[in-house]
C-alpha positions in Angstrom: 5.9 -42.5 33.7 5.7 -39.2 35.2 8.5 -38.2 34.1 8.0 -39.1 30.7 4.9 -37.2 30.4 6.5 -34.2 31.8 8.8 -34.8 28.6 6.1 -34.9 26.1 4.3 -31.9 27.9 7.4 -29.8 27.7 8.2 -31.3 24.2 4.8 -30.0 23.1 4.8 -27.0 24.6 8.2 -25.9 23.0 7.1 -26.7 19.5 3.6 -25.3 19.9 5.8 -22.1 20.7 7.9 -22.7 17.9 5.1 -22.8 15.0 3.2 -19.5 16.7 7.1 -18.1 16.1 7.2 -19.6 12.7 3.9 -18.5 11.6 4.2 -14.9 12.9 7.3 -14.2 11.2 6.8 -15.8 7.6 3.4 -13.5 7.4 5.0 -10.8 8.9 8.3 -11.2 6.7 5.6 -11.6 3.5 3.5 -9.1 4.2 6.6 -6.4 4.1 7.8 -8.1 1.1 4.4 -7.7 -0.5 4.5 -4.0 0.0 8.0 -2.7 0.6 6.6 0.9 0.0 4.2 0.6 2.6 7.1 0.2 5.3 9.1 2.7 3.8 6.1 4.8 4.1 6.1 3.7 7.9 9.6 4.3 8.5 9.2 7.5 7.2 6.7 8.5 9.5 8.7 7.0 12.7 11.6 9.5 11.4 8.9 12.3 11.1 7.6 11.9 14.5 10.4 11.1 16.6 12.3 14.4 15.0 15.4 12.5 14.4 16.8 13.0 10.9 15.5 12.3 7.6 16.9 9.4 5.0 16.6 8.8 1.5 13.9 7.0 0.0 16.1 4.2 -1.9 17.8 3.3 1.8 14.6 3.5 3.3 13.2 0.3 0.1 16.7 -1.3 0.8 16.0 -1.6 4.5 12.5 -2.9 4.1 13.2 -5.6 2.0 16.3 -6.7 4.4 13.5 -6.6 7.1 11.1 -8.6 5.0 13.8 -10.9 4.0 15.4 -11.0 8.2 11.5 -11.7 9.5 10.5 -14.6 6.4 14.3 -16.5 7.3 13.7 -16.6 10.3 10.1 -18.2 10.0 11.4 -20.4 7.5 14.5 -21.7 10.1 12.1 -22.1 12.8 9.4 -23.8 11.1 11.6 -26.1 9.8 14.2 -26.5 12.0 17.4 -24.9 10.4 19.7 -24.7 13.2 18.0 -24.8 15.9 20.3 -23.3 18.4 21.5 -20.1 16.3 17.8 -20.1 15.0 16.8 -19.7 18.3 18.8 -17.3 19.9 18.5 -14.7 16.7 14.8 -15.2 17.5 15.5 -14.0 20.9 17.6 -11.4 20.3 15.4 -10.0 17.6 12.1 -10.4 19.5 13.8 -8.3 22.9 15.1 -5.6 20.2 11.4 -5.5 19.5 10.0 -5.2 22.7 11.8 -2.6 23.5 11.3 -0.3 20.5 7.2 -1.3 20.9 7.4 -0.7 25.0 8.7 3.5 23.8 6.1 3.3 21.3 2.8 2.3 23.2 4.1 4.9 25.8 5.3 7.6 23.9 2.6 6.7 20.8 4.9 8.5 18.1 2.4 7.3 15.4 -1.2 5.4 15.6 0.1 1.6 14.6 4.2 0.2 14.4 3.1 -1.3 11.0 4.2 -4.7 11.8 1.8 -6.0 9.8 1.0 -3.7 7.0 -2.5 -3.0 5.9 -3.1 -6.9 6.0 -3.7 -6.4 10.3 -3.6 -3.1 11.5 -3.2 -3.0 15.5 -2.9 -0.6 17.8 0.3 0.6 19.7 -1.0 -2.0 23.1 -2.1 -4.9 20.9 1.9 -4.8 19.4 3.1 -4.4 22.9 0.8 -7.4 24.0 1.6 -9.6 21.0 5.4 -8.9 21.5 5.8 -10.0 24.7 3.8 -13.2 24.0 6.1 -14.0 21.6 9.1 -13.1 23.4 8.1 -15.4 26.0 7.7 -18.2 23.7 11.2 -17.4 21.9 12.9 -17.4 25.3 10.9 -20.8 26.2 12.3 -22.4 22.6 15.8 -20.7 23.4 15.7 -22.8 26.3 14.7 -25.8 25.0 15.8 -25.4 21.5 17.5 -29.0 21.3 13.2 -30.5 21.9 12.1 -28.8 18.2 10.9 -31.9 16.4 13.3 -32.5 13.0 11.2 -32.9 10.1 13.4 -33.0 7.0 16.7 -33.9 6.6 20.0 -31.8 6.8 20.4 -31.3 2.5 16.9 -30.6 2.7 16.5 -27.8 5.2 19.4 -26.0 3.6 17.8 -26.2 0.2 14.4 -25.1 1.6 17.1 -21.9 3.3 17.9 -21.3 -0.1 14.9 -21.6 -1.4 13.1 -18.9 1.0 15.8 -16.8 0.3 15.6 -16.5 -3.4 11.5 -16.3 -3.4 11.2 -13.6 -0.6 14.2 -10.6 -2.3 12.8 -11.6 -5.5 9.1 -11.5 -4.5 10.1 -8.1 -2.8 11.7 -6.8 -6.4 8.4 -7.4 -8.3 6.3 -5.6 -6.0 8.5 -3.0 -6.1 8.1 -3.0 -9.9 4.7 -4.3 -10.7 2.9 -2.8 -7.5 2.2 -5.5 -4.3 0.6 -8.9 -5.9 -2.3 -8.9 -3.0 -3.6 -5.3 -2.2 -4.7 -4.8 1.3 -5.2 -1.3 1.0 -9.1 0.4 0.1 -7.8 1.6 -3.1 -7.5 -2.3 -5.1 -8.0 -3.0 -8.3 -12.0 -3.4 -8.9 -12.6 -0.6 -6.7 -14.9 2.2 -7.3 -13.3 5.1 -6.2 -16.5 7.4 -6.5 -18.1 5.4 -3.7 -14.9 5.3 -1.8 -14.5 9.2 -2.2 -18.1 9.3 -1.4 -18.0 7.3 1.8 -14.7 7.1 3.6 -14.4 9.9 6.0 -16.5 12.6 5.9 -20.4 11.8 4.0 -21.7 13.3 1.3 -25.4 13.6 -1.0 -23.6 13.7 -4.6 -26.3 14.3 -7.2 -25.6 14.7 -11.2 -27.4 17.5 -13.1 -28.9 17.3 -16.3 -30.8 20.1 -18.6 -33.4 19.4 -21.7 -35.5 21.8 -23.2 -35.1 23.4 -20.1 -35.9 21.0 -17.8 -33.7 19.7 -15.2 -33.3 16.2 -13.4 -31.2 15.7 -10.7 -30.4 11.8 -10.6 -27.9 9.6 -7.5 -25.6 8.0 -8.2 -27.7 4.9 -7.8 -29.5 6.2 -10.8 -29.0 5.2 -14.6 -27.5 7.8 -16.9 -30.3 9.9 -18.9 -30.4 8.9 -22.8 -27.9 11.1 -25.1 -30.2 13.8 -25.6 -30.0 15.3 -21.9 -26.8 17.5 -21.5 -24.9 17.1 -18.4 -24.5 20.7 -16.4 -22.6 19.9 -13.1 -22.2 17.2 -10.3 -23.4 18.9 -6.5 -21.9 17.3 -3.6 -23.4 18.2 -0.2 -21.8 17.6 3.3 -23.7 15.2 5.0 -21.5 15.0 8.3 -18.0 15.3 9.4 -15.6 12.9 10.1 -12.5 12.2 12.6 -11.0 10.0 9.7 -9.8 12.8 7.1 -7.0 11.0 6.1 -9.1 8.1 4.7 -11.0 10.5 2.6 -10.4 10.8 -1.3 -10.8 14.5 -2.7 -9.8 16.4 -5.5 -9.5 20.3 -6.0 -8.6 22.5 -8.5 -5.8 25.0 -8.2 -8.2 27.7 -6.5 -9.6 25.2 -4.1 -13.0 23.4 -5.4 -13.8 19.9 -4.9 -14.1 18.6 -8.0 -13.8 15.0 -6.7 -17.0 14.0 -8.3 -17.0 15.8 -11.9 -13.8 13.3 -12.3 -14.8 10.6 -11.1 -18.6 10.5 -12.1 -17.8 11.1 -15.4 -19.2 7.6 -17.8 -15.4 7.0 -19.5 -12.0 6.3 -19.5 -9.6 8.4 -17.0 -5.9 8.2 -16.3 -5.0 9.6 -13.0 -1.3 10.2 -12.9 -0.4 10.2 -9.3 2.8 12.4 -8.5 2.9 12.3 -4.2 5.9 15.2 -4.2 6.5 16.2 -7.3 9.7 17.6 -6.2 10.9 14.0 -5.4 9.5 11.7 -7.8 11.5 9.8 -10.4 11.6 11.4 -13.7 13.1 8.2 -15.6 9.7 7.5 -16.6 8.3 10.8 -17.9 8.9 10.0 -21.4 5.8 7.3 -21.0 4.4 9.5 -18.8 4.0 11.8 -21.7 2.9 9.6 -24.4 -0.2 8.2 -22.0 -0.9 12.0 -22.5 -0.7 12.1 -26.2 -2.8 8.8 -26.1 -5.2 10.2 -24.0 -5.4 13.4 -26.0 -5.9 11.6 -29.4 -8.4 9.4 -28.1 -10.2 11.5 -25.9 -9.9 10.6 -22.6 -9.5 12.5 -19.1 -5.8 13.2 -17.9 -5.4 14.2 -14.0 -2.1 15.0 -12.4 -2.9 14.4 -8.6 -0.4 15.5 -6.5 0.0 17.5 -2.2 2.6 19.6 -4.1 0.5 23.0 -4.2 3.2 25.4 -4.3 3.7 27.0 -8.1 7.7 26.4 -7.4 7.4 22.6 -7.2 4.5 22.5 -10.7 7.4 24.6 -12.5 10.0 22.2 -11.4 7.7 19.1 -12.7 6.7 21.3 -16.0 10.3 22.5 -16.8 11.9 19.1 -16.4 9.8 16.6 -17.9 8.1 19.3 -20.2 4.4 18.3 -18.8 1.4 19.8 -20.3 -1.4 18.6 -18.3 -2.8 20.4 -15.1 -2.3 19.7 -11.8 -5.0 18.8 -9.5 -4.6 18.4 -5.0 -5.0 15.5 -3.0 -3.6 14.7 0.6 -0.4 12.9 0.4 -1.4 10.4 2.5 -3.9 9.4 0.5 -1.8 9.0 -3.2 0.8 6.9 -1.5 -2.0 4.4 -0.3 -3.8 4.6 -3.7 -0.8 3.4 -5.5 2.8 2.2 -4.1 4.8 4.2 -6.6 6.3 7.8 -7.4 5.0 8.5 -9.5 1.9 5.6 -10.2 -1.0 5.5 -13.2 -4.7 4.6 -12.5 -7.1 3.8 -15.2 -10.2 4.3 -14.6 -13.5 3.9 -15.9 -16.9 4.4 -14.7 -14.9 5.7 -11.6 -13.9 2.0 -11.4 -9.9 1.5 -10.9 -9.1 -1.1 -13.6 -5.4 -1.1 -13.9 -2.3 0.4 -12.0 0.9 0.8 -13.1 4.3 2.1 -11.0 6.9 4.0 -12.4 9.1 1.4 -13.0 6.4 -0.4 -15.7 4.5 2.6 -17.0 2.5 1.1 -20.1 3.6 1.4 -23.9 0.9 2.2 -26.6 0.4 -1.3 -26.9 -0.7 -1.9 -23.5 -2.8 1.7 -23.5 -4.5 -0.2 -26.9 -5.4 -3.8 -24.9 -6.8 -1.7 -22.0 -8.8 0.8 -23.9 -9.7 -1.0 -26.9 -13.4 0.1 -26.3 -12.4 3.5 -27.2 -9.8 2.4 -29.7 -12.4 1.4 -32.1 -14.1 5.2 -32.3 
C-alpha cells in the first residue's frame, strides 16, 4: 500500500512538473511569436551591451521566430506527451542552456530584463534566474521520470496535434510580422491616447491650450472642452512638473532646432498620420511609394503629416529625401520609444483627437481605399 502511494505521489509530482513545463513554454513560445520584433529588439540590445558584434536585422526576425517556434514545440510535446523521452531530454538541455546564459546575466546585468516574456511579464534579471532554476529542477525531475507522464491522446493524434502547433505558431509569427502583434502588450495599443501617455509617462507636465478673442485669452486643460469656432488657437504651454528616472518611457517630439512640440501635435482636434522611421538610414524603402501617397492624401484632405524619427543628423534626412523623394519634415523622438510605439521600420499611426486608431507596418501600408474607410469623416468635406 505504501508503496503504491509512493507511486501515485511520484506519479503526480512528475506531471504536475510537466504542465508548469508545458505551460511556461507555450506562453513563452507565443508570446515571441506575437511580437517577433520585440526579441529582435532584445537581441539587439544583448549584442549592444555585451560588445560582441552586430547582425543583421532579417537574421535577427529569423532567429526569433525559430525561438518562438523551439519554445511553443516544446510546450506542445510536453503537454501532450509527444515523445516523452526526447521531449524530455530537449527540455533539459534547453532549460541548462538557459540557466547559464541567465546566471552571467543577473551577475553581470548587461540589460535591465532577458525578455523572456516580452512586454506581456516583464521580470527582473533575479526573478529569471529564480524562475529558471525552478524549472530546471522540474525538467530534470520529468527527465528522470519521463516514462510516469500520463498519455492522453493517441499516437496519430499527438503527431497531428505536432503538426498542428507547428503550422499555427511560424504562421502566427508571419502575420505579426506583417500586420503588427494581434495582442499589444506594449503602452502604445490601439485606443490609446497618446497625449495623456506623453503627458504622464516619465517626466510630468501642466499642458495648458491657449486661445485669443477680441483680445481676451483663456487658457483651458486638457480636461477642458474646446472653446466654440470663434476663439483662435495661439499655442499649447507645457510646464515641467517633476523629473523622472524613466526617460525612456517618455513620448516627446522636437522640431529640428530642439522644441518640444509634443503637445501642438498631439492636442490638435483632427486627423494625424505619424510616419514612424526608427533609423532612417536602415529602414525598408519597398514601401515608400505608399508612404508617399498617405502624403498626397493627407495634403489633399488636410490632415497633419509627421515624420518621427532618432536620426538627427542632416546626412541620414538627405539619404531618406534623395531616395524615396520625401517631402514632409522630420521631427525627433528617442529610438527606443518608436520601436515600442509600432513593431515596424518603418510603421504609420493614425491618429485623432491624439487617440491612436489604426497602425499599419511597412509590409501593409494602406491604399487610398483604406485611407478613405478610416477617414471618411473628413472625406465628406
Amino acid at each position: 500500500m505504501k508503496q503504491k502511494s509512493k507511486s501515485l505521489i511520484l506519479t503526480i509530482a512528475v506531471n504536475a512538473c510537466r504542465i508548469l513545463l508545458a505551460g511556461t513554454f507555450i506562453f513563452s513560445g507565443f508570446v515571441k511569436a506575437n511580437d517577433p520584433l520585440g526579441t529582435v529588439y532584445k537581441f539587439e540590445d544583448y549584442l549592444s551591451a555585451m560588445a560582441w558584434f552586430t547582425l543583421p536585422q532579417t537574421f535577427l526576425l529569423a532567429c526569433a521566430v525559430i525561438l518562438a517556434f523551439i519554445e511553443f514545440t516544446i510546450g506542445t510535446h510536453l503537454l501532450f506527451g509527444i515523445n516523452r523521452r526526447g521531449t524530455a531530454r530537449i527540455t533539459t538541455i534547453f532549460m541548462v542552456a538557459m540557466t547559464i546564459l541567465t546566471t552571467y546575466i543577473a551577475i553581470a546585468n548587461p540589460v535591465s530584463d532577458c525578455g523572456c516574456f516580452g512586454d506581456a511579464i516583464v521580470l527582473s534579471n533575479e526573478e529569471t534566474l529564480a524562475k529558471n532554476i525552478i524549472l530546471l529542477a522540474a525538467s530534470i525531475f520529468i527527465c528522470r521520470f519521463y516514462r510516469l507522464q500520463k498519455d492522453f491522446l493517441a499516437a496519430g493524434a499527438k503527431w497531428f496535434i505536432a503538426l498542428i502547433s507547428f503550422c499555427f505558431i511560424i504562421g502566427y509569427a508571419i502575420y505579426c510580422v506583417v500586420f503588427l502583434p494581434c495582442i499589444d502588450f506594449r503602452p502604445y495599443k490601439i485606443g490609446t491616447n497618446l497625449l495623456q501617455s506623453a503627458t504622464t509617462a516619465g517626466q510630468k507636465f501642466d499642458v495648458k491650450i491657449i486661445y485669443t478673442k477680441d483680445g481676451k485669452t483663456i487658457e483651458l486643460s486638457l480636461e477642458d472642452d474646446d472653446p466654440d469656432s470663434t476663439w483662435t488657437y495661439v499655442e499649447t504651454r507645457r510646464t515641467p512638473l517633476e523629473s523622472s528616472d524613466n526617460d525612456a518611457s517618455d513620448f516627446h517630439i522636437t522640431d529640428e532646432y530642439g522644441n518640444d512640440i509634443t503637445a501642438d501635435i498631439l492636442a490638435a482636434d483632427e486627423y494625424a498620420f505619424l510616419l514612424i522611421v526608427p533609423h532612417l538610414t536602415a529602414a525598408d524603402e519597398g514601401c515608400v511609394g505608399r508612404i508617399n501617397e498617405v502624403y498626397d492624401f493627407s495634403k489633399d484632405h488636410e490632415i497633419g503629416f509627421y515624420c518621427l524619427t532618432s536620426s538627427s543628423e542632416p546626412e541620414a534626412q538627405a539619404y531618406w529625401t534623395d531616395h524615396t523623394g520625401a517631402e514632409y519634415n522630420y521631427y525627433i523622438t528617442n529610438d527606443r520609444i518608436l520601436k515600442t510605439v509600432v513593431r515596424a521600420q518603418p510603421g504609420l499611426l493614425l491618429l485623432h483627437d491624439g487617440i491612436i486608431i489604426k497602425k499599419w507596418s511597412n509590409y501593409n501600408m494602406p491604399d487610398e481605399n483604406d485611407l478613405l474607410k478610416e477617414c471618411g469623416i473628413l472625406t465628406e468635406k
